[in-house]
TIKEKOL-720998 format. One line per field, with one value per residue (C-alpha): x, y, z; residue number from 1. Coordinates in nm, 3 decimals. Example, Ala and Ser with C-alpha at 12.3 -4.5 7.8 and 13.67 -1.06 7.14 Angstrom:
<recs>
c1: c(1.230,1.367)
c2: c(-0.450,-0.106)
c3: c(0.780,0.714)
zami: c(1,2)
</recs>
This chain:
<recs>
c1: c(0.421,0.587,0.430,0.518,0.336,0.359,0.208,0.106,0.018,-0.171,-0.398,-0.266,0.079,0.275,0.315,0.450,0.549,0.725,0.760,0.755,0.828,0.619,0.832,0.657,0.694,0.766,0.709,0.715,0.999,1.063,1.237,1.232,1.046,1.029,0.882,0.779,0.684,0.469,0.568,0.781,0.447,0.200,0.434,0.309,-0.099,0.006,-0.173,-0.240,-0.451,-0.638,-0.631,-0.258,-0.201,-0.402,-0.214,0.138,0.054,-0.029,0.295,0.499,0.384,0.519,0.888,0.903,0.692,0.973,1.272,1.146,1.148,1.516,1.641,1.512,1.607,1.296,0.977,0.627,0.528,0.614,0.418,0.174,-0.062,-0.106,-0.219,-0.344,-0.447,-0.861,-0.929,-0.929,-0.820,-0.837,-1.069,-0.909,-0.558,-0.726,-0.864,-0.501,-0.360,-0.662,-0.641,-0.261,-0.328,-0.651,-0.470,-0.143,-0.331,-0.564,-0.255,-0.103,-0.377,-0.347,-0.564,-0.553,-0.631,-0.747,-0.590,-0.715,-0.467,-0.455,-0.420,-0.109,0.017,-0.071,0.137,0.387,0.565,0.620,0.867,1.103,1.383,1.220,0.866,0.539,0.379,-0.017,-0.200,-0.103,-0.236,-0.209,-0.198,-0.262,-0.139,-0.190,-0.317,-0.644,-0.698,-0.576,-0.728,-0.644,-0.744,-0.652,-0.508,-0.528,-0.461,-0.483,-0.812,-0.908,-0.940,-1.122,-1.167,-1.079,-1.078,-1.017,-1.085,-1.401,-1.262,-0.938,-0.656,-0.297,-0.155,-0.424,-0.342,0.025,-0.043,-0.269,-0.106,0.235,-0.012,-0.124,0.273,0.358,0.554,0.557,0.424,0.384,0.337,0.409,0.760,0.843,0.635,0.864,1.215,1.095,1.017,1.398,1.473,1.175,1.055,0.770,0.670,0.624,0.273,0.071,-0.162,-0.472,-0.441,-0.825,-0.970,-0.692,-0.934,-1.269,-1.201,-1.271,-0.995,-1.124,-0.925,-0.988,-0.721,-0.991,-0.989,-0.595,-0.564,-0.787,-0.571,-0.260,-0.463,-0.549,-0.210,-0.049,-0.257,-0.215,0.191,0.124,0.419,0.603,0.523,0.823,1.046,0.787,0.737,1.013,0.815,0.504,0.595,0.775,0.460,0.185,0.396,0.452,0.003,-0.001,0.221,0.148,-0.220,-0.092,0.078,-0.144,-0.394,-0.200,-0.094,-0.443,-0.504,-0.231,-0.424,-0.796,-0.713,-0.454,-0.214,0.205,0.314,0.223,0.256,0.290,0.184,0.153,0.351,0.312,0.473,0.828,0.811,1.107,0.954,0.688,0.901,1.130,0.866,0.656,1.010,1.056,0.719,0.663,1.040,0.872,0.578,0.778,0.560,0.738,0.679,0.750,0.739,0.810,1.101,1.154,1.139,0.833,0.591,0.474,0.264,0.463,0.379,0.578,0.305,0.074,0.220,0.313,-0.057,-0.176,0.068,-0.002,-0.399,-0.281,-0.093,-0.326,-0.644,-0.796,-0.808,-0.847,-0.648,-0.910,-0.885,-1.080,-1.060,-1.359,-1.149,-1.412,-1.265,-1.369,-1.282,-1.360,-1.374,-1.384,-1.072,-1.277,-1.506,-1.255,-1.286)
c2: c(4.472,4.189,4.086,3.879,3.548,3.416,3.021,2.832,2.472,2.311,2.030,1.752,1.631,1.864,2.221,2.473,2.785,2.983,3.262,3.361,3.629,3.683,3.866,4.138,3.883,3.479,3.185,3.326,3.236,3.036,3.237,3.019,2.755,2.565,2.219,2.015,1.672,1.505,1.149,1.084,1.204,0.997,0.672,0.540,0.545,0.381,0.693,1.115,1.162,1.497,1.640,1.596,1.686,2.025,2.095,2.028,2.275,2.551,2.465,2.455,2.745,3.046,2.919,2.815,3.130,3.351,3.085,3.176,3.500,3.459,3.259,3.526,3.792,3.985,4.124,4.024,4.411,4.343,4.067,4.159,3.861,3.558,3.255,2.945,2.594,2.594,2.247,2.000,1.790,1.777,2.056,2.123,2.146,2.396,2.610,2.665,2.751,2.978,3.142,3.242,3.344,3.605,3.711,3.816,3.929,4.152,4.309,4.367,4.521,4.219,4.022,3.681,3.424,3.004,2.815,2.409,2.223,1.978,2.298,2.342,1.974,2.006,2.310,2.253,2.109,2.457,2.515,2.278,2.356,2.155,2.345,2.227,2.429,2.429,2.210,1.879,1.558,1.575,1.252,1.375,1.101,1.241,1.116,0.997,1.154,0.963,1.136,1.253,1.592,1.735,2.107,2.374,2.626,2.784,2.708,2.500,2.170,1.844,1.554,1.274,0.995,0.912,0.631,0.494,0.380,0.324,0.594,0.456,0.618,0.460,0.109,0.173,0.281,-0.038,-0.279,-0.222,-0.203,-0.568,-0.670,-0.507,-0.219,0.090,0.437,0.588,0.287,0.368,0.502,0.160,-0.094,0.065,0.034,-0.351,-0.368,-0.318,-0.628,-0.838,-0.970,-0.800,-1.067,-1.350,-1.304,-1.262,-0.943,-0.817,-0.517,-0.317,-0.146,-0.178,-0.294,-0.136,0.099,0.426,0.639,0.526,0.378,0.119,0.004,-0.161,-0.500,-0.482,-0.448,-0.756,-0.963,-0.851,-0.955,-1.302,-1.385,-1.287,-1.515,-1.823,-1.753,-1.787,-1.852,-1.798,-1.425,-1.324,-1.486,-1.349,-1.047,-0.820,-1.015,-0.975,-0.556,-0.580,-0.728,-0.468,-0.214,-0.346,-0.404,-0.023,0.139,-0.068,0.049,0.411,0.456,0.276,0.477,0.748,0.663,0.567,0.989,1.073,0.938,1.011,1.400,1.392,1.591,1.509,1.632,1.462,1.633,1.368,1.532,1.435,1.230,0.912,1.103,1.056,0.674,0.570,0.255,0.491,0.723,0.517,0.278,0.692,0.805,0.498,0.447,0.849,0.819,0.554,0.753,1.066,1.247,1.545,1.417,1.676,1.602,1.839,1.822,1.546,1.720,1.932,1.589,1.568,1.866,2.225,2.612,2.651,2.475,2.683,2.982,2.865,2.815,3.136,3.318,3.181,3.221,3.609,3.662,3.530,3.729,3.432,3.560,3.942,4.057,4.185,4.216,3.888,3.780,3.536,3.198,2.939,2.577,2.304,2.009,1.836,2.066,1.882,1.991,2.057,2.272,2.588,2.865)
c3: c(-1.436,-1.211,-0.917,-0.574,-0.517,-0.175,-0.219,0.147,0.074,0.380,0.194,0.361,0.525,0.382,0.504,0.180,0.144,-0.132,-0.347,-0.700,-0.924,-1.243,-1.564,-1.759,-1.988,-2.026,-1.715,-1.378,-1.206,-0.866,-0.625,-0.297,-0.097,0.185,0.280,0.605,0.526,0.846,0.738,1.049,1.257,1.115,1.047,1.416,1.289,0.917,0.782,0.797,1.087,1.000,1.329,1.399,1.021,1.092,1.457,1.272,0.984,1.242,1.431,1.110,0.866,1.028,1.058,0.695,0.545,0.746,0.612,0.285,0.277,0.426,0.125,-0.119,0.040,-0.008,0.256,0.352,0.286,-0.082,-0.136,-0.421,-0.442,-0.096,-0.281,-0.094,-0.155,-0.104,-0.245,-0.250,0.047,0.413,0.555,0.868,0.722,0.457,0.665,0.860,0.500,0.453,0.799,0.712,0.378,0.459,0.797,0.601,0.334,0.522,0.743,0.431,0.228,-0.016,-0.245,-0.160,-0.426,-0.364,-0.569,-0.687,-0.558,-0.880,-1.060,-0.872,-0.975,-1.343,-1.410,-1.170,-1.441,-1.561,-1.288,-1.478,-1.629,-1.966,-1.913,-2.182,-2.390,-2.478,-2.610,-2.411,-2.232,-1.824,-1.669,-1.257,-1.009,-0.715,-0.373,-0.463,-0.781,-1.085,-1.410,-1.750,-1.857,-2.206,-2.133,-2.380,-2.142,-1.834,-1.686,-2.013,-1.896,-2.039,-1.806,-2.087,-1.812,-1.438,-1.147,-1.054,-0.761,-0.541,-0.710,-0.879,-0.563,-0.326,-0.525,-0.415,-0.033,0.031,-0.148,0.071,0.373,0.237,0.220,0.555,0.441,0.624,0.533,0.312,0.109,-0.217,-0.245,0.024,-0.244,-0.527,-0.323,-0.265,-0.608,-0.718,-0.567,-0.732,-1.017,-1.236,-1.386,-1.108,-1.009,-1.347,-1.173,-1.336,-1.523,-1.480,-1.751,-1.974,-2.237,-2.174,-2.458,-2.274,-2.032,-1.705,-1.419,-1.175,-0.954,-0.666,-0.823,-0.849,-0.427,-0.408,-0.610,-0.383,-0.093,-0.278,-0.387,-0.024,0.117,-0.086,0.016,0.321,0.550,0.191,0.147,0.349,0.088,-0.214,-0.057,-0.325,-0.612,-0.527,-0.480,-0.858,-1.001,-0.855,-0.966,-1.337,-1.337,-1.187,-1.425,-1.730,-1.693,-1.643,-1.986,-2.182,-2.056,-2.130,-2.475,-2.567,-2.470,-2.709,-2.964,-2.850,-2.889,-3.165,-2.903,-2.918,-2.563,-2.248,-1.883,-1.545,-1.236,-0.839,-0.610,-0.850,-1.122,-0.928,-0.966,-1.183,-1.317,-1.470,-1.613,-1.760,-1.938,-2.025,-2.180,-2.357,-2.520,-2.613,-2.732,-3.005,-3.079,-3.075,-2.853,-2.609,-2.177,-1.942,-1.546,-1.265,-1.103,-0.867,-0.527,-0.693,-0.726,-0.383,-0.268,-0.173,-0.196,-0.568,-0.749,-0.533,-0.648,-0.968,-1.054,-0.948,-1.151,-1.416,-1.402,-1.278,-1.626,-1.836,-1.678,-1.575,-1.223,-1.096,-0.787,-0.570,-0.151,-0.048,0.264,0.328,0.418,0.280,0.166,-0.086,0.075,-0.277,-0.596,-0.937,-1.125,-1.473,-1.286,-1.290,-1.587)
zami: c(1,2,3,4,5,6,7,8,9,10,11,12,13,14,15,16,17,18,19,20,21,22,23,24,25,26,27,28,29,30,31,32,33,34,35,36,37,38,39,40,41,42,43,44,45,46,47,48,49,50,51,52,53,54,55,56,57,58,59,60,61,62,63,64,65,66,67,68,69,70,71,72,73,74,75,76,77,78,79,80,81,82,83,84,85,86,87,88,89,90,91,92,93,94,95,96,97,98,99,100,101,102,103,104,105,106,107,108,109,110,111,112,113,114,115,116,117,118,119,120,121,122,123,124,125,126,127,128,129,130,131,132,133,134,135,136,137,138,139,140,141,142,143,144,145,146,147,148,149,150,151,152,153,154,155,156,157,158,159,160,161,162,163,164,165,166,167,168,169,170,171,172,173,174,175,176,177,178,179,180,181,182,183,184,185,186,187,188,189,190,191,192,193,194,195,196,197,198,199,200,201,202,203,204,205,206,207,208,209,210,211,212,213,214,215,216,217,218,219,220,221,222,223,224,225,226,227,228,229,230,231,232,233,234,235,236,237,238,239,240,241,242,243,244,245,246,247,248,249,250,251,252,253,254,255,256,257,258,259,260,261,262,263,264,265,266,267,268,269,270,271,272,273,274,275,276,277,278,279,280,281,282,283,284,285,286,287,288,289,290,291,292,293,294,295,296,297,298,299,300,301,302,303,304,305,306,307,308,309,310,311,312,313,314,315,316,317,318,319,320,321,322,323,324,325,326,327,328,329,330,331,332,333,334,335,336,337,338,339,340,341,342,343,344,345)
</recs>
């Protein structure tokens, strides 16, 4: 039996909505969706502000859950299934999410299902036109998370590694902060880093050697700070170097990492989820070293990395088809602000 997912993502600074279709048989299939990024709104405080972040997702949600079901052509009263993003992330923006989600569903006679939102990045690579298949190795860049999980299925997830501190995308966000780049840092420290060269500044690389799958990008910041400093009045002129060799340290760390996974579990396929996952350096130097090693990558689709509704829905038709989760009217709104990824069955 197919069923109607409508997906509301409210976790953060980005308000999504969208709809998809599962088959009676094969990947469910992405039917339409709609994002509001709150970028411009926050640019003037160098950083989400959770209050304005929550007030902008109330404003925004409506508009782009009825644009939705405009570009598919189909009916809130055949909606089958509201999923929502209840963790992790920003409380207040949660709870608007939430509020929509039990409200629809409880006007509609619904269930209504919380979804992780790191779920939602790690198979949102199954929305691709090149989608995995079980087993595989998940590298999750997202935000503040930076882990790798080994993923044998839906809701079978192994934390193999992950940060002990600052995050690959955090390491991004306040280095540019350091260098004076706008926000949001990252994607601005990679356009600078075009112009630059890697290998000018020789950057620590944390962790690379500790012999375990743990992160730590803390240390890495610091040097940025360091080396800006000793510039000086010279940083201005520096300043595309210095971006091309935090990136290099960043990324190099990431696929190590990554490959070091690869052969920890024995696995040959490699997923790359969150906003980090879009960064072209990364990709390029992923492609090129699981090329060698002949090992299958698989990434979502570029305007799919940041956060949005599809992965929303995406994850909870997937955990709908394989009985991991029951549709069942539920309409107590609670949250999980922070909700370890491996925790889920």
């Amino acid at each position: 039996m197919s069923l109607l997912i409508l997906g509301i993502e409210s976790s953060c600074d980005e308000t999504g909505v969208a709809l998809v279709e599962t088959p009676a048989s094969g990947l469910p299939r992405l039917l339409a969706h709609a994002l509001h990024s709150q970028i411009d709104m926050h640019q003037a405080y160098g950083g989400v502000v959770p209050e304005l972040a929550s007030r902008d997702h109330i404003r925004r949600v409506l508009p782009l859950m009825e644009d939705v079901f405009a570009q598919a052509g189909r009916r809130r009263a055949e909606v089958d299934v509201v999923a929502f993003t209840r963790g992790p992330g920003l409380a207040g923006a949660l709870l608007v999410g939430a509020g929509l989600a039990c409200a629809l569903g409880a006007a509609l006679g619904k269930p209504v299902l919380g979804v992780h939102h790191l779920e939602g990045h790690l198979l949102s690579p199954f929305l691709s036109a090149d989608a995995p298949e079980f087993p595989f190795v998940a590298l999750l860049v997202s935000g503040g998370h930076t882990q790798l999980m080994r993923v044998d299925g839906v809701g079978q997830y192994q934390l193999l590694g992950e940060t002990i501190d600052d995050a690959a995308g955090e390491a991004f966000d306040k280095s540019a902060k350091l260098l004076g780049l706008g926000y949001p840092g990252g994607p601005a420290l990679s356009r600078l880093a075009e112009q630059g060269d890697a290998k000018a500044f020789a950057l620590p690389r944390p962790l690379l050697h500790s012999g375990d799958l743990d992160f730590s990008f803390a240390g890495l910041k610091t040097a940025v700070l360091t080396q800006a400093k000793k510039l000086g009045d010279q940083l201005d002129a520096r300043r595309a170097d210095l971006a091309a060799s935090t990136q290099a340290a960043i990324v190099e760390v990431l696929v190590k990492k990554t490959l070091k996974a690869l052969q920890h579990t024995g696995l040959q396929r490699v997923v790359v989820a969150g906003g980090v996952g879009a960064n072209a350096l990364l990709r390029a130097q992923l492609n090129a070293a699981c090329t060698q090693q002949r090992v299958r990558v698989h990434y979502p689709e570029l305007h799919l990395c940041t956060d949005n509704g599809a992965m929303i829905a995406m994850a909870a038709a997937m955990r709908l088809q394989c009985g991991r989760e029951v549709p069942a009217p539920l309409y107590a709104f609670d949250v999980k602000p922070r909700w370890p990824l491996d925790s889920l069955a």
